[in-house]
Every structure is written in C-alpha cells, then in structure tokens.
mmCIF entry with sequence, helices, sheets and N, C-alpha, C, O atoms, coordinates in Angstrom:
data_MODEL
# 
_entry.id   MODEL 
# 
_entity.id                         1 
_entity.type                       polymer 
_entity.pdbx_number_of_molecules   1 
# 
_entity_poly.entity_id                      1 
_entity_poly.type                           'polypeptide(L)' 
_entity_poly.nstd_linkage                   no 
_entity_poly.nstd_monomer                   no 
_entity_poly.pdbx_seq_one_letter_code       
;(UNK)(UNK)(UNK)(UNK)(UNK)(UNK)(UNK)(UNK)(UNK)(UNK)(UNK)(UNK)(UNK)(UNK)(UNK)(UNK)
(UNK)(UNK)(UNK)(UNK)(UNK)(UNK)(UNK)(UNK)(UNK)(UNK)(UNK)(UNK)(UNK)(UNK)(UNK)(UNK)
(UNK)(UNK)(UNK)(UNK)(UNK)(UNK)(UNK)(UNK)(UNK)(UNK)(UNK)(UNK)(UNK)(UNK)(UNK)(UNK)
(UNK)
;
_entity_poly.pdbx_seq_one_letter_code_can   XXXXXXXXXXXXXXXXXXXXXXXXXXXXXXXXXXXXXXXXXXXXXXXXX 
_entity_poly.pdbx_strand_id                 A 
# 
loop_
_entity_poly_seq.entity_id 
_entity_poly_seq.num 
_entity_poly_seq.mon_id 
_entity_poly_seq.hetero 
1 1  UNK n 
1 2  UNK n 
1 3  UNK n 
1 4  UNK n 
1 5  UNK n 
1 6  UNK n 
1 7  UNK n 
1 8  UNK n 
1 9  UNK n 
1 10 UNK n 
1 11 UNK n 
1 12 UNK n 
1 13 UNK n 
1 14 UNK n 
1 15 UNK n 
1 16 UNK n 
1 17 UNK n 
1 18 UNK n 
1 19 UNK n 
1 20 UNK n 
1 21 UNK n 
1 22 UNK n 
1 23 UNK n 
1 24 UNK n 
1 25 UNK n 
1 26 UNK n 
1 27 UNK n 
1 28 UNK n 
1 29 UNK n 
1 30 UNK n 
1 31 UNK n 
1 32 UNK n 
1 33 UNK n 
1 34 UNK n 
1 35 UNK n 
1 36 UNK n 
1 37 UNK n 
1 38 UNK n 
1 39 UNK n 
1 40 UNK n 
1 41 UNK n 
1 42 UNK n 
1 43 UNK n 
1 44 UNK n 
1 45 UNK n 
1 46 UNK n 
1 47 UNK n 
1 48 UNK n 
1 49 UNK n 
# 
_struct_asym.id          A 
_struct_asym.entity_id   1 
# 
loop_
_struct_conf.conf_type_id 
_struct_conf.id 
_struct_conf.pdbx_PDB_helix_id 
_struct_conf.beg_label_comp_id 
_struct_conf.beg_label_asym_id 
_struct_conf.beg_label_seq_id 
_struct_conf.pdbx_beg_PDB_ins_code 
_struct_conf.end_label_comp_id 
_struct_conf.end_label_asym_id 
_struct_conf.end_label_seq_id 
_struct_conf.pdbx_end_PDB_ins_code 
_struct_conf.beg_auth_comp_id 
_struct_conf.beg_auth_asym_id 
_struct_conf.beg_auth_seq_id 
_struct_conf.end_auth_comp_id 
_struct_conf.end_auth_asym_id 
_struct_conf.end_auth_seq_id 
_struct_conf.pdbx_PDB_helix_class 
_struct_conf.details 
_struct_conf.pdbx_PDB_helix_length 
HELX_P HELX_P1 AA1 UNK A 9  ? UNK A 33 ? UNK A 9  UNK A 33 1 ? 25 
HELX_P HELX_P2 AA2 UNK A 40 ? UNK A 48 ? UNK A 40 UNK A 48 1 ? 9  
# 
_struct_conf_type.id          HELX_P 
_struct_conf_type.criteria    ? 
_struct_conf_type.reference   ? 
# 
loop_
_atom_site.group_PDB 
_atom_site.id 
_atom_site.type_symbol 
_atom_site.label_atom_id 
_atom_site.label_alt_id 
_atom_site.label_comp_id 
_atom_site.label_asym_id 
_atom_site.label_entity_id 
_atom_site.label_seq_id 
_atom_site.pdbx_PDB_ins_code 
_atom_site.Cartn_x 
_atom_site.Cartn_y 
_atom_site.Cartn_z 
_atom_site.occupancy 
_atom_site.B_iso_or_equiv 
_atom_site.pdbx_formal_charge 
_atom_site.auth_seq_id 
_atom_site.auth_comp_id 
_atom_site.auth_asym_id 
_atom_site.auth_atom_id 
_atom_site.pdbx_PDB_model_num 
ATOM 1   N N  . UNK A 1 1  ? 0.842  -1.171 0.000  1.00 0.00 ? 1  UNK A N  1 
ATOM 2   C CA . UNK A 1 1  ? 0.000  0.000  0.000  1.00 0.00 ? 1  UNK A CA 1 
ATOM 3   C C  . UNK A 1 1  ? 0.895  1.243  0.000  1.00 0.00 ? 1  UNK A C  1 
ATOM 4   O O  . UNK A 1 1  ? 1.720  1.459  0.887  1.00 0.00 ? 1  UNK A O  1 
ATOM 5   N N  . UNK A 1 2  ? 0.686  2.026  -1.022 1.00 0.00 ? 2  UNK A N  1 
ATOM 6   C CA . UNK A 1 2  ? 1.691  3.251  -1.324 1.00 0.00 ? 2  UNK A CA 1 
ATOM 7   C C  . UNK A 1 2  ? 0.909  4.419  0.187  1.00 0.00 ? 2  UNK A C  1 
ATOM 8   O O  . UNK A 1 2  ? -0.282 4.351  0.490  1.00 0.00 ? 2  UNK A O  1 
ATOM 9   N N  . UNK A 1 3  ? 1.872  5.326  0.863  1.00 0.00 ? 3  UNK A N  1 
ATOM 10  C CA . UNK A 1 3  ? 1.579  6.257  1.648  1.00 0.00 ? 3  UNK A CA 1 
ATOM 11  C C  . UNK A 1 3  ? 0.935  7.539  0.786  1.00 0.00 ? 3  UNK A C  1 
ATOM 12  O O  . UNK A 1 3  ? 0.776  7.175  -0.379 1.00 0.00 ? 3  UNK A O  1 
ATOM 13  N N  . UNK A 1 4  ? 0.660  8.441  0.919  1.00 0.00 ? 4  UNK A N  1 
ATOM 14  C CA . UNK A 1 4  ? 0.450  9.462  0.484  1.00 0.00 ? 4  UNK A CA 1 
ATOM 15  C C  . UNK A 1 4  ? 1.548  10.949 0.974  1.00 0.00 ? 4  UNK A C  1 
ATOM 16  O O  . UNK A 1 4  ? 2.157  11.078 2.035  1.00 0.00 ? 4  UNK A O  1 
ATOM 17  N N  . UNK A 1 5  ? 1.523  11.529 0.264  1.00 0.00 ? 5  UNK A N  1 
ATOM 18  C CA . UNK A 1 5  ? 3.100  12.467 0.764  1.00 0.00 ? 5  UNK A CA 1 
ATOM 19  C C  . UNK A 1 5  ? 2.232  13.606 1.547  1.00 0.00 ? 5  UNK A C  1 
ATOM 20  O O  . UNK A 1 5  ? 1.193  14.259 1.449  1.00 0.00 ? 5  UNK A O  1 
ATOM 21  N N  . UNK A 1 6  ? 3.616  13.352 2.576  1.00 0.00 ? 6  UNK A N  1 
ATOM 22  C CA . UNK A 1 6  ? 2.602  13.869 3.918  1.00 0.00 ? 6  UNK A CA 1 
ATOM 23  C C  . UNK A 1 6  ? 2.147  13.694 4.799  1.00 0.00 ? 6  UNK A C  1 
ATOM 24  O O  . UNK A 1 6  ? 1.734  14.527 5.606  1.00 0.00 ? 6  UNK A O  1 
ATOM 25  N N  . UNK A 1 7  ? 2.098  12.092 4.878  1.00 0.00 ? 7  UNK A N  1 
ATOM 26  C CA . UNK A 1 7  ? 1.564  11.284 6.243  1.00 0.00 ? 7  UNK A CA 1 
ATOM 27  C C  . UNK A 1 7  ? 2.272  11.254 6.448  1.00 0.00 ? 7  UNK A C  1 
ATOM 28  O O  . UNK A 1 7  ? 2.430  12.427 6.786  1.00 0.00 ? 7  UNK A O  1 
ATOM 29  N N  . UNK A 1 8  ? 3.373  10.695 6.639  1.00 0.00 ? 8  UNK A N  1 
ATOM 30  C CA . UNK A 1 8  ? 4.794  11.143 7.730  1.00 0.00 ? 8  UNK A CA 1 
ATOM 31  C C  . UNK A 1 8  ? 4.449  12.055 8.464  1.00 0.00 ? 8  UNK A C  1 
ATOM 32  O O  . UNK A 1 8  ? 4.176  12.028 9.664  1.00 0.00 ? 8  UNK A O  1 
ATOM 33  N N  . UNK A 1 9  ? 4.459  13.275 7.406  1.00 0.00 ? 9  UNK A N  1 
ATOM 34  C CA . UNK A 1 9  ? 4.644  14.332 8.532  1.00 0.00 ? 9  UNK A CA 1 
ATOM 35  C C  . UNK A 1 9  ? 3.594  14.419 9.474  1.00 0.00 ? 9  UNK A C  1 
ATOM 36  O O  . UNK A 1 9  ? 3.786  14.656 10.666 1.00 0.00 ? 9  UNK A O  1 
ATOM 37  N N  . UNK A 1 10 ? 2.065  14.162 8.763  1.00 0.00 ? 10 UNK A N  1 
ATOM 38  C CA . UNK A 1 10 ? 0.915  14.344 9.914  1.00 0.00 ? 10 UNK A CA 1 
ATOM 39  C C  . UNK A 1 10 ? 0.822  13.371 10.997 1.00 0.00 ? 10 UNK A C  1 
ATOM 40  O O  . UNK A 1 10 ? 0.035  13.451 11.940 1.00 0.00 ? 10 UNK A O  1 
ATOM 41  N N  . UNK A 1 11 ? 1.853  12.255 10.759 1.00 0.00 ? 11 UNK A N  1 
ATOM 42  C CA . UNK A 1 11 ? 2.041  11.401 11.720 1.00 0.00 ? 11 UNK A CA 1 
ATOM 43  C C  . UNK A 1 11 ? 3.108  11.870 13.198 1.00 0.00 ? 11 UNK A C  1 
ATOM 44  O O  . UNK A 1 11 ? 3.186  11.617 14.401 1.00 0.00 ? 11 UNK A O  1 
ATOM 45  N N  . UNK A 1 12 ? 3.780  12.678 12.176 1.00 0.00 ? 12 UNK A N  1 
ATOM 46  C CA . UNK A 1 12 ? 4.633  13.045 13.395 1.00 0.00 ? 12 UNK A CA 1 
ATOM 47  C C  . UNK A 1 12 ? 4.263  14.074 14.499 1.00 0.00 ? 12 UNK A C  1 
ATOM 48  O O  . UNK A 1 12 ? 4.384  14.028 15.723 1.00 0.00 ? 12 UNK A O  1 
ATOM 49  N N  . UNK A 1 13 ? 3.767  15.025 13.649 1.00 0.00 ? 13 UNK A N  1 
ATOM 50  C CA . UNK A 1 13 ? 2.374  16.083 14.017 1.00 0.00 ? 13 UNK A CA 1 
ATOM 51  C C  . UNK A 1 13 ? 1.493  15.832 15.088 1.00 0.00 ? 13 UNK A C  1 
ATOM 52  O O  . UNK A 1 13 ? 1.400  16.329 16.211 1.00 0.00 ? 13 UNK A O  1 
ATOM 53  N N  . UNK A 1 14 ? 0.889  14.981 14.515 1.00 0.00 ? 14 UNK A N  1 
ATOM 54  C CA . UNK A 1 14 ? -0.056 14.355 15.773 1.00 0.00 ? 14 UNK A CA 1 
ATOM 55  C C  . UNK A 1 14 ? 0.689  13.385 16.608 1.00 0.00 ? 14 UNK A C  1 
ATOM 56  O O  . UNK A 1 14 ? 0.186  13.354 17.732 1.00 0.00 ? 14 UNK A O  1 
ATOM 57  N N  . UNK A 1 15 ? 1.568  12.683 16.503 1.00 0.00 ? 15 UNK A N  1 
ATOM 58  C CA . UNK A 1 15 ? 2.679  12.120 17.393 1.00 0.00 ? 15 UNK A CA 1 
ATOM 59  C C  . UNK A 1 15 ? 2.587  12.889 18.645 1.00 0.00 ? 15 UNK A C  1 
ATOM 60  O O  . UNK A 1 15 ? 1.952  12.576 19.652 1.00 0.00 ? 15 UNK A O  1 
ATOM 61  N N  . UNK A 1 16 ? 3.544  14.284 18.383 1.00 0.00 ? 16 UNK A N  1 
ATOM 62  C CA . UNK A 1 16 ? 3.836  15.473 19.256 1.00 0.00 ? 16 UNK A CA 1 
ATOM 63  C C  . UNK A 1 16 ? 2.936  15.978 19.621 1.00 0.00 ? 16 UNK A C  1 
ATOM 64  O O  . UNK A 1 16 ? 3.123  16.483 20.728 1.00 0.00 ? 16 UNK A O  1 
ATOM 65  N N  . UNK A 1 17 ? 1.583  16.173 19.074 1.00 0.00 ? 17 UNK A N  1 
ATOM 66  C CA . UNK A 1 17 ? 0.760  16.855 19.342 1.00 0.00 ? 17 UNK A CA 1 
ATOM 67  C C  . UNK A 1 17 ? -0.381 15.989 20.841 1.00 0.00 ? 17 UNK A C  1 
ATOM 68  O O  . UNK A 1 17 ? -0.906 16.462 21.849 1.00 0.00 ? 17 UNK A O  1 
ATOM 69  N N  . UNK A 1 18 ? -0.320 14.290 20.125 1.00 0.00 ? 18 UNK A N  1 
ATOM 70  C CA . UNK A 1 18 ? -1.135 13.620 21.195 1.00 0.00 ? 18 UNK A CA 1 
ATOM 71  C C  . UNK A 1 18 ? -0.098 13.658 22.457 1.00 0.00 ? 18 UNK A C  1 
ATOM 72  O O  . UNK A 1 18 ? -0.516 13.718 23.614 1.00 0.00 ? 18 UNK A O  1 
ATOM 73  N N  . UNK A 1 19 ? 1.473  13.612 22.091 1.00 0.00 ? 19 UNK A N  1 
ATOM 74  C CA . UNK A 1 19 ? 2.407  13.502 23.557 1.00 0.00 ? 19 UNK A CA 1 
ATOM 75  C C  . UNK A 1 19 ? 2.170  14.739 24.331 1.00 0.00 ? 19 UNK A C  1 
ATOM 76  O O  . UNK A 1 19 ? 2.096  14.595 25.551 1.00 0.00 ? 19 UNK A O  1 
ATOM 77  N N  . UNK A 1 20 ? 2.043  15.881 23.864 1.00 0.00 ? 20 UNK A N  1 
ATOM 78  C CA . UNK A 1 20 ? 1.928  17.247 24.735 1.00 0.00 ? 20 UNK A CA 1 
ATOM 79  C C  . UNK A 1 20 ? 0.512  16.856 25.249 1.00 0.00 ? 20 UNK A C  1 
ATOM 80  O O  . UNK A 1 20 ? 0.594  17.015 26.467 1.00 0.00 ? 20 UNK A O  1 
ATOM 81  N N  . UNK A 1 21 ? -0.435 16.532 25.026 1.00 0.00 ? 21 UNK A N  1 
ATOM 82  C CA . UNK A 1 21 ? -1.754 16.616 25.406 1.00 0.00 ? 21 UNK A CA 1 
ATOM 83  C C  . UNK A 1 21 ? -1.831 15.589 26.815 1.00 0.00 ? 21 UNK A C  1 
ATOM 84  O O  . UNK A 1 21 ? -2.107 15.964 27.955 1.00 0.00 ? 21 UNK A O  1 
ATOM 85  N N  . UNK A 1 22 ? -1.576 14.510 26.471 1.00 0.00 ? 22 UNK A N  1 
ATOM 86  C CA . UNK A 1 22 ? -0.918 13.682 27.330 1.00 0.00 ? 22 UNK A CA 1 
ATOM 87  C C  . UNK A 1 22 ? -0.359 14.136 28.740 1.00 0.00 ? 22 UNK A C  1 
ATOM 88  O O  . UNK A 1 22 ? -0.671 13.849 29.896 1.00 0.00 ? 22 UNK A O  1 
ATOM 89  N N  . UNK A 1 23 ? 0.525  14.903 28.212 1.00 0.00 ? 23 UNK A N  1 
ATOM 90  C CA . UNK A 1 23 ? 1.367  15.117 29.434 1.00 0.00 ? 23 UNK A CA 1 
ATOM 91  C C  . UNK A 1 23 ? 0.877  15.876 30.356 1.00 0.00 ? 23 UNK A C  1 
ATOM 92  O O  . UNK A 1 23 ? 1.490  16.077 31.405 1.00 0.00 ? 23 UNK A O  1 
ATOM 93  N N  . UNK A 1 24 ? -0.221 16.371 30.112 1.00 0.00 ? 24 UNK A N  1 
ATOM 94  C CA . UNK A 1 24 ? -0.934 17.782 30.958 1.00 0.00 ? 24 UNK A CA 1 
ATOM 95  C C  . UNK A 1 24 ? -1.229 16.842 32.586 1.00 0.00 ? 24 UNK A C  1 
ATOM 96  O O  . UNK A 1 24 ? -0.755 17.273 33.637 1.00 0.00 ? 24 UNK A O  1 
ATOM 97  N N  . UNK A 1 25 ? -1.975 15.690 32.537 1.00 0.00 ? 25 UNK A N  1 
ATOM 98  C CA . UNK A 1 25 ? -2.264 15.032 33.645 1.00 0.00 ? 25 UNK A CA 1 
ATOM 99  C C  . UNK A 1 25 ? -1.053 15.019 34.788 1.00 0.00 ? 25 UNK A C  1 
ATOM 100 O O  . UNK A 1 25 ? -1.048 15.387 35.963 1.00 0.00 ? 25 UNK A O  1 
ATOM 101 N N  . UNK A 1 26 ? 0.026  14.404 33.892 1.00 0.00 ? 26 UNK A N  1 
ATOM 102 C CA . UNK A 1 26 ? 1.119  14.334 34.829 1.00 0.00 ? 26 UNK A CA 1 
ATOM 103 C C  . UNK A 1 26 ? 1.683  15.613 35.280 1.00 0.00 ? 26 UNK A C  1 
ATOM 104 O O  . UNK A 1 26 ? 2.033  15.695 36.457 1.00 0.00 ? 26 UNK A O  1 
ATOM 105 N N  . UNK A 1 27 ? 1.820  16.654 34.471 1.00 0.00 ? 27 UNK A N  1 
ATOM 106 C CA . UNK A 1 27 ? 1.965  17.733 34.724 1.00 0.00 ? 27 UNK A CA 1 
ATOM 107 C C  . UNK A 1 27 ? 1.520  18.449 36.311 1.00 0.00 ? 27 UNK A C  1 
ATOM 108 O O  . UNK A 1 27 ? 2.165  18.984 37.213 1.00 0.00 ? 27 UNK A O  1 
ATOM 109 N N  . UNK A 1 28 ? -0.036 18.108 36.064 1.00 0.00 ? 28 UNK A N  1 
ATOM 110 C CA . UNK A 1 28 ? -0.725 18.629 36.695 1.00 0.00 ? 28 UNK A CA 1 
ATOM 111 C C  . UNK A 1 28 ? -0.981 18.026 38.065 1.00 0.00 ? 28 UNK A C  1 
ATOM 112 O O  . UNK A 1 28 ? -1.834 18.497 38.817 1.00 0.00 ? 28 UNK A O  1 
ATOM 113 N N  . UNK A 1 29 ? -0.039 16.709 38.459 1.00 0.00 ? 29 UNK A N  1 
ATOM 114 C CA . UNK A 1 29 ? -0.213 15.883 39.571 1.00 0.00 ? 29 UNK A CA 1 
ATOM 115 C C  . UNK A 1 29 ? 1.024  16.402 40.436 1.00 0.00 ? 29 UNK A C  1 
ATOM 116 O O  . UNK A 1 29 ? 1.164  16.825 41.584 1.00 0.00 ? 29 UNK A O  1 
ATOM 117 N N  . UNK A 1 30 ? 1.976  16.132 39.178 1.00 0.00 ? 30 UNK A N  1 
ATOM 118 C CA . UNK A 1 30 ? 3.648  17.034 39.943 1.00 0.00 ? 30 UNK A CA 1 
ATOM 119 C C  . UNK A 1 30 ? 2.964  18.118 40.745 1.00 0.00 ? 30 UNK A C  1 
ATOM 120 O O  . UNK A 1 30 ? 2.788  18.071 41.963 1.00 0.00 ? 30 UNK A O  1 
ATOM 121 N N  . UNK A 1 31 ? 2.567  19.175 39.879 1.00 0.00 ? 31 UNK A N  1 
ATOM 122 C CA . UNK A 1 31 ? 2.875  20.790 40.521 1.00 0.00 ? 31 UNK A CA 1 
ATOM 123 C C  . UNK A 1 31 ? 1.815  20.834 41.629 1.00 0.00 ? 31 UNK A C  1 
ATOM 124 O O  . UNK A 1 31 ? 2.007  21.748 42.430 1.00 0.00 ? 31 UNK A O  1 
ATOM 125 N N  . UNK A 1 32 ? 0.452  19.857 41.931 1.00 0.00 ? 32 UNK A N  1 
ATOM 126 C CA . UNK A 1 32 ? -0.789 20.215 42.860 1.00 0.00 ? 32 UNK A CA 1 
ATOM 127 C C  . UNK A 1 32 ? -0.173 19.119 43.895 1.00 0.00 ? 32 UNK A C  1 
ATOM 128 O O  . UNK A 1 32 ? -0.279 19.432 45.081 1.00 0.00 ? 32 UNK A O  1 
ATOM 129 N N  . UNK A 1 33 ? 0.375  18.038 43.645 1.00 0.00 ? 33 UNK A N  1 
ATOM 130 C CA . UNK A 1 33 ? 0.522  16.850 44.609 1.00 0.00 ? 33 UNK A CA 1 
ATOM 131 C C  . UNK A 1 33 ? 1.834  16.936 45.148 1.00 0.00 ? 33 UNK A C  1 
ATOM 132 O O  . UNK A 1 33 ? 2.225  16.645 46.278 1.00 0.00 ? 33 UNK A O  1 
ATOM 133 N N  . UNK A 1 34 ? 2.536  17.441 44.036 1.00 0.00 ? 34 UNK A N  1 
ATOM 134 C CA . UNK A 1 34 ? 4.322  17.230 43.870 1.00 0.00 ? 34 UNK A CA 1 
ATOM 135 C C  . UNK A 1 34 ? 4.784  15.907 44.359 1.00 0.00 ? 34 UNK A C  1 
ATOM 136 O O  . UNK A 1 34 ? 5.332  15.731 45.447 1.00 0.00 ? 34 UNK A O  1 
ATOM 137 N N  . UNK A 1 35 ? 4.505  14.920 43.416 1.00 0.00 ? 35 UNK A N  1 
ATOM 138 C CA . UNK A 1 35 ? 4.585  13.801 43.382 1.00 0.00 ? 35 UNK A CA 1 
ATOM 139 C C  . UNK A 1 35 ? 4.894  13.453 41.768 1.00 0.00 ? 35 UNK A C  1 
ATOM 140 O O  . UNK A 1 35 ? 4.804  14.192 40.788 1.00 0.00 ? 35 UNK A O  1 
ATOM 141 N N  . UNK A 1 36 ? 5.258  12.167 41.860 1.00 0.00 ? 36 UNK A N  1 
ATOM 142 C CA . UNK A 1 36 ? 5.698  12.189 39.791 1.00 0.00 ? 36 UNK A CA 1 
ATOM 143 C C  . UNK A 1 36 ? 5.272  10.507 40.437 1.00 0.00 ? 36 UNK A C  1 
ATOM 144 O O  . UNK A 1 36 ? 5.564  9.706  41.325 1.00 0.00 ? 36 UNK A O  1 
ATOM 145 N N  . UNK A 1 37 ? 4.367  10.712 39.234 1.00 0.00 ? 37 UNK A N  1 
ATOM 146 C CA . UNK A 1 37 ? 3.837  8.933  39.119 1.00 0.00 ? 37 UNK A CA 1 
ATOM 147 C C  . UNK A 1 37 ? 4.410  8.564  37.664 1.00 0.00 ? 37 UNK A C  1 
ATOM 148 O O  . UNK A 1 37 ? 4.305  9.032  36.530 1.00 0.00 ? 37 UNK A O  1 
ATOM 149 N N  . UNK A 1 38 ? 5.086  7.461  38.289 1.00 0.00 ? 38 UNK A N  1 
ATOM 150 C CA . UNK A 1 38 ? 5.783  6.651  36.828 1.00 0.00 ? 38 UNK A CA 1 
ATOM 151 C C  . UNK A 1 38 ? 4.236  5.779  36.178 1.00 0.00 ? 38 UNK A C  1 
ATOM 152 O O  . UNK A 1 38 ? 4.391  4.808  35.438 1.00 0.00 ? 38 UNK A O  1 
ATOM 153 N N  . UNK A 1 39 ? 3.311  6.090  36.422 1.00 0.00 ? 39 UNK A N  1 
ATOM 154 C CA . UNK A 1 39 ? 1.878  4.851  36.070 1.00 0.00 ? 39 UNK A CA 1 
ATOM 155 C C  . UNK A 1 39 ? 1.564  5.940  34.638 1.00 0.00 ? 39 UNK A C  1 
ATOM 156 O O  . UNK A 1 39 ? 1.425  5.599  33.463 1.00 0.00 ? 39 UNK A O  1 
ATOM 157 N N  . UNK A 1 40 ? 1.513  7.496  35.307 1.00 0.00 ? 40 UNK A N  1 
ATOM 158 C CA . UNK A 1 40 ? 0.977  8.557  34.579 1.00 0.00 ? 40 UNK A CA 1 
ATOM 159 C C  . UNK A 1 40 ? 2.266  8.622  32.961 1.00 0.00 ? 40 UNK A C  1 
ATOM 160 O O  . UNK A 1 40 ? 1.887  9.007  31.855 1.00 0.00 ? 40 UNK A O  1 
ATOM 161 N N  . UNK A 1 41 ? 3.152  8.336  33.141 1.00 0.00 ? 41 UNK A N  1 
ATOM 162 C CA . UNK A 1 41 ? 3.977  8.125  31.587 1.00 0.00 ? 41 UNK A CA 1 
ATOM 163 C C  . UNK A 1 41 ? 3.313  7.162  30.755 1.00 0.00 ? 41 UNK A C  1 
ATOM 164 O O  . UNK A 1 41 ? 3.522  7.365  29.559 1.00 0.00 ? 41 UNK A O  1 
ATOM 165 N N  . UNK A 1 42 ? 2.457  6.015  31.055 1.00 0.00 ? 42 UNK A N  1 
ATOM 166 C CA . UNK A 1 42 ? 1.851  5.378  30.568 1.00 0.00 ? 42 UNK A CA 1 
ATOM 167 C C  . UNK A 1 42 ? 0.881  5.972  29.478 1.00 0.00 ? 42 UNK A C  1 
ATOM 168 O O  . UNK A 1 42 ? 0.751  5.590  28.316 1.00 0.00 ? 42 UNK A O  1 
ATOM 169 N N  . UNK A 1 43 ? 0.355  6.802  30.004 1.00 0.00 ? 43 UNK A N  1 
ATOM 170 C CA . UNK A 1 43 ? -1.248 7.891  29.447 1.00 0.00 ? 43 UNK A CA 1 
ATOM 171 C C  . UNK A 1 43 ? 0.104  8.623  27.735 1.00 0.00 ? 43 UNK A C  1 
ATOM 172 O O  . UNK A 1 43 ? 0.008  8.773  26.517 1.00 0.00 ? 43 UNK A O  1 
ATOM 173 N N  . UNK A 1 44 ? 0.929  8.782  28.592 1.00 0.00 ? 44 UNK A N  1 
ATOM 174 C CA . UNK A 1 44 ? 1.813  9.792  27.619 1.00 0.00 ? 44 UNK A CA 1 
ATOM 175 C C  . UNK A 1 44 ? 2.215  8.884  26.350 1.00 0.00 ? 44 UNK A C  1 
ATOM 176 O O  . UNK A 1 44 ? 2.197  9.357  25.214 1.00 0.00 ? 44 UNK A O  1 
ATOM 177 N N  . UNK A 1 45 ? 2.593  7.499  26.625 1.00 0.00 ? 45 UNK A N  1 
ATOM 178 C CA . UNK A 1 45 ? 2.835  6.604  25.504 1.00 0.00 ? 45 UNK A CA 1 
ATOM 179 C C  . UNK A 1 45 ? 1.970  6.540  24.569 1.00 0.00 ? 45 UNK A C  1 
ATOM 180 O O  . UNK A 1 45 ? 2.231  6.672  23.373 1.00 0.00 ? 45 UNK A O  1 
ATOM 181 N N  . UNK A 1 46 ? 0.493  6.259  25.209 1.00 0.00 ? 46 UNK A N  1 
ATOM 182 C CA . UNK A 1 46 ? -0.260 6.265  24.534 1.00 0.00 ? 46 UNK A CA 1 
ATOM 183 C C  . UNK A 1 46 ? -0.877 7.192  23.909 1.00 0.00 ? 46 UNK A C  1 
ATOM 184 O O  . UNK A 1 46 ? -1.692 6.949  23.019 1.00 0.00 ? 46 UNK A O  1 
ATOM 185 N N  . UNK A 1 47 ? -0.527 8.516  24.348 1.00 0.00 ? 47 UNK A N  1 
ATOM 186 C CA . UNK A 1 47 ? -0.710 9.693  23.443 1.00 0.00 ? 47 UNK A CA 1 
ATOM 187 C C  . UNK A 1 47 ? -0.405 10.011 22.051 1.00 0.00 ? 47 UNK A C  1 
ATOM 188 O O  . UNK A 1 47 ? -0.997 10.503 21.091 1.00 0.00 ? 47 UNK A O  1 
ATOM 189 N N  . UNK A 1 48 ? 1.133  9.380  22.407 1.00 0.00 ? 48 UNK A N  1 
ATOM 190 C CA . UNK A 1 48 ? 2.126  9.829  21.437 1.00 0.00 ? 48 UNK A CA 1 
ATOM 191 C C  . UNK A 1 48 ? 1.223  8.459  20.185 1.00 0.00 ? 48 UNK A C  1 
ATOM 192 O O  . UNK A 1 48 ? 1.016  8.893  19.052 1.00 0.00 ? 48 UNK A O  1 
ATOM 193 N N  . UNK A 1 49 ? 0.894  7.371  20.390 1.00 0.00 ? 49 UNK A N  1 
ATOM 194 C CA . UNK A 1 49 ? 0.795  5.876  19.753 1.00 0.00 ? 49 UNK A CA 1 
ATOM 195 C C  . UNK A 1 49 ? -0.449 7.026  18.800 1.00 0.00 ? 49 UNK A C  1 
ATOM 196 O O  . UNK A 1 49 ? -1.136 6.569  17.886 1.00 0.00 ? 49 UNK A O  1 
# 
C-alpha cells in the first residue's frame, strides 16, 4: 500500500501533538501533589501511539 506524501509528517504532528496533550495530567499531579507517578507516563505513551 503506497503512503500518500505527507503522512509522515501528519504522523509526526499528531505524534507530538497527542504527547503534549498527554502530558498535561502528569503535569498537573507534579505541581498540585508534587509527586511524579511513573503509572501517569503510561497515558503519555499512549498519546504519542
């Protein structure tokens, strides 16, 4: 199956784009709890997927 030119990039795009979105939870547990949960990188993998 041939790609279309360009999915790369919108792949990478939304890659970065689902990892930042992602990260807000953990973000937001550090700075209110100040705690860092290694469970919450999980959410982020799957952002990025």
């Amino acid at each position: 199956m041939k790609e279309e030119n360009g999915s790369y990039l919108w792949g990478i795009i939304g890659g970065l784009l689902g990892g930042f979105i992602a990260t807000i939870p953990w973000t937001l547990v550090y700075v209110y709890e100040n705690m860092i949960l290694s469970l919450l990188a999980i959410i982020i993998a799957l952002g990025v997927l």
